[in-house]
C-alpha positions in Angstrom: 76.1 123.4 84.3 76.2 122.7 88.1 75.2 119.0 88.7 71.5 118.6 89.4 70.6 122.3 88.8 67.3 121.6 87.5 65.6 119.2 85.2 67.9 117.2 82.9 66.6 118.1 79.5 66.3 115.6 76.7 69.0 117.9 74.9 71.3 117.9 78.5 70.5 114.3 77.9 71.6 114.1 74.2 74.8 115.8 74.8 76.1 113.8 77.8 75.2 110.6 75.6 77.5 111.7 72.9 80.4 112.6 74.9 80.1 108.9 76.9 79.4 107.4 73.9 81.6 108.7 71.3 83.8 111.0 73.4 87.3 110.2 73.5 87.4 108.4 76.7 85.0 106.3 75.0 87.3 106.0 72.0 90.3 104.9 74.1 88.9 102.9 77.2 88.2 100.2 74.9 91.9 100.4 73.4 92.9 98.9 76.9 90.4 97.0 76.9 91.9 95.3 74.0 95.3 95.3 74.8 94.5 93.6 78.2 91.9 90.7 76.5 95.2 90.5 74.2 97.5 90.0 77.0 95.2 87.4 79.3 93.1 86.0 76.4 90.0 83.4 78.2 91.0 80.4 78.0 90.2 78.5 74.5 89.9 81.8 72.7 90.5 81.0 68.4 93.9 82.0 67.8 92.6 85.1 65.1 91.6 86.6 68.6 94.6 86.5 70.5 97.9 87.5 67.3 98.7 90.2 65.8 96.8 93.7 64.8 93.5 91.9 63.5 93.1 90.3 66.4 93.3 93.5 68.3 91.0 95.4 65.5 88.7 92.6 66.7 89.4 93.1 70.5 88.8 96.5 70.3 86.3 96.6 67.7 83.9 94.4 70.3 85.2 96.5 73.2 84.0 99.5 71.4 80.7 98.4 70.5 80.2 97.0 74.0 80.6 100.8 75.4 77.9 102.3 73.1 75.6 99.7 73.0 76.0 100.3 76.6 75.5 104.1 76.5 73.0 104.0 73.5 70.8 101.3 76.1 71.2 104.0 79.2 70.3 107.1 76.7 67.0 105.6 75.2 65.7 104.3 77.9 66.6 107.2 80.0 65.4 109.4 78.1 61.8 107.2 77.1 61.3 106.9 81.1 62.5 110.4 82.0 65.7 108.8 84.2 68.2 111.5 85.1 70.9 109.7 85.4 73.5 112.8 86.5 75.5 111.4 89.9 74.6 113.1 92.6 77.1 113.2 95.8 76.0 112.3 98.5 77.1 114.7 101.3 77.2 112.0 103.6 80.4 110.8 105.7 82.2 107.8 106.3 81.2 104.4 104.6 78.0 105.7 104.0 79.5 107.0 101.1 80.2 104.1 99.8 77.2 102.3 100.4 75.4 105.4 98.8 77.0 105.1 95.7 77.3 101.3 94.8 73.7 102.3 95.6 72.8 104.5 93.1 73.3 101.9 90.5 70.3 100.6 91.4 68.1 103.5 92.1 68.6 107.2 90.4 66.7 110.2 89.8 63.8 111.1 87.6 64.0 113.5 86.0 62.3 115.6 88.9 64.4 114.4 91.1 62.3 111.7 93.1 64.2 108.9 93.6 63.5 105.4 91.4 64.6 102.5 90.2 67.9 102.9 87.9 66.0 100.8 85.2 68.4 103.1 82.6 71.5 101.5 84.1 70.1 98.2 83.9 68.6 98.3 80.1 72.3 99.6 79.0 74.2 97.4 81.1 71.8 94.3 79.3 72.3 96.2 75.9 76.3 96.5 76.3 76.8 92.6 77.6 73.8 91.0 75.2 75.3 93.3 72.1 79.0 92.0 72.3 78.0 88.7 72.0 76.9 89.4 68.7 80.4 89.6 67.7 82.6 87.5 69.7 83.6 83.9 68.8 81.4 80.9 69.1 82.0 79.6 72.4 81.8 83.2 74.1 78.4 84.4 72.8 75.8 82.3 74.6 73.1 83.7 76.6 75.0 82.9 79.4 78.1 84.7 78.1 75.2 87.6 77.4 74.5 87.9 80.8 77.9 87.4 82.4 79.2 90.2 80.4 75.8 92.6 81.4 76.6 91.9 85.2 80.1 93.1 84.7 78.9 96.3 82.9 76.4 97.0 85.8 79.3 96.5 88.2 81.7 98.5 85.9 78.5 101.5 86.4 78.4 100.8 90.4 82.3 101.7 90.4 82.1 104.7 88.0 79.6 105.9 90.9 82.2 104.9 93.7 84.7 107.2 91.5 82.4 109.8 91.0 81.8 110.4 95.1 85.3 110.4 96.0 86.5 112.5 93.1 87.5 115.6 94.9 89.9 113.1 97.6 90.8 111.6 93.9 91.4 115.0 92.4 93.8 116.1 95.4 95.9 113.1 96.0 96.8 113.2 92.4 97.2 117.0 92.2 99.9 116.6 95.1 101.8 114.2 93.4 102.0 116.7 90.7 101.4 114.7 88.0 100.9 116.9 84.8 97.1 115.7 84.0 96.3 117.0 87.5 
């Protein structure tokens, strides 16, 4: 379907949750995740968090709940409050491109297409960086570690949007390197 053609039904809806959510860029995003918490571990982190293949089981195991606490926050409450949240380019030039999509973390589409307040984006990026701590070590799961980690999902959202309008620039400087996953 052509972005934006239309209402985004609750089943349109359904199906992009399950592909973000359990969809295999979903499965191997937080793989790196891992592997890079591995390799630069925060400072004080227990010792059965930064050795060996448990620790990355653990690493990744919080990285992956993270992403769909994160998407299973933006789905329900999109869904509940009628957000669409499809990205829609803007058409502009320039930096108003830019501005325009950090932007649209913050305010969407309804499902009509009236512009609102992105309060999908913020409920999952609270559900991803408040869930997390539920697992992590002592030391890295306080409400202040809650919200620290929800800020950087929000921001993590802001940049998927940045990606999202320049995709087609994106898509042709790789294709002419020729890399084979152009």
């Amino acid at each position: 379907e052509p972005c934006c053609a239309g209402p985004q039904s609750l089943k349109l809806k359904t199906e992009s949750y399950v592909v973000a959510a359990f969809g295999p860029p979903a499965i191997l995003a937080p793989a790196f995740t891992a592997a890079f918490r591995m390799a630069f571990p925060p400072s004080g982190f227990p010792p059965e968090w930064r050795q060996g293949a448990a620790a990355y089981g653990r690493n990744y195991g919080a990285a992956l709940g993270d992403k769909v606490a994160l998407e299973s926050g933006r789905y329900a409450v999109g869904a509940l409050l009628h957000e669409d949240f499809r990205y829609r380019p803007s058409g502009k030039q320039g930096a108003e491109r830019a501005f325009y999509a950090l932007g649209y973390a913050f305010v969407d589409r309804s499902d009509s297409g009236n512009r609102r307040l992105a309060v999908a984006n913020f409920a999952g990026a609270a559900a991803g960086g408040f869930a997390v701590t539920l697992y992590l070590p002592d030391g890295y799961n306080t409400p202040g570690d809650g919200l620290k980690n929800a800020a950087t999902r929000f921001a993590g959202l802001a940049g998927k949007y940045l990606v999202n309008e320049y995709s087609p620039e994106i898509h042709k400087a790789v294709q002419s390197l020729h890399l084979p996953f152009a």
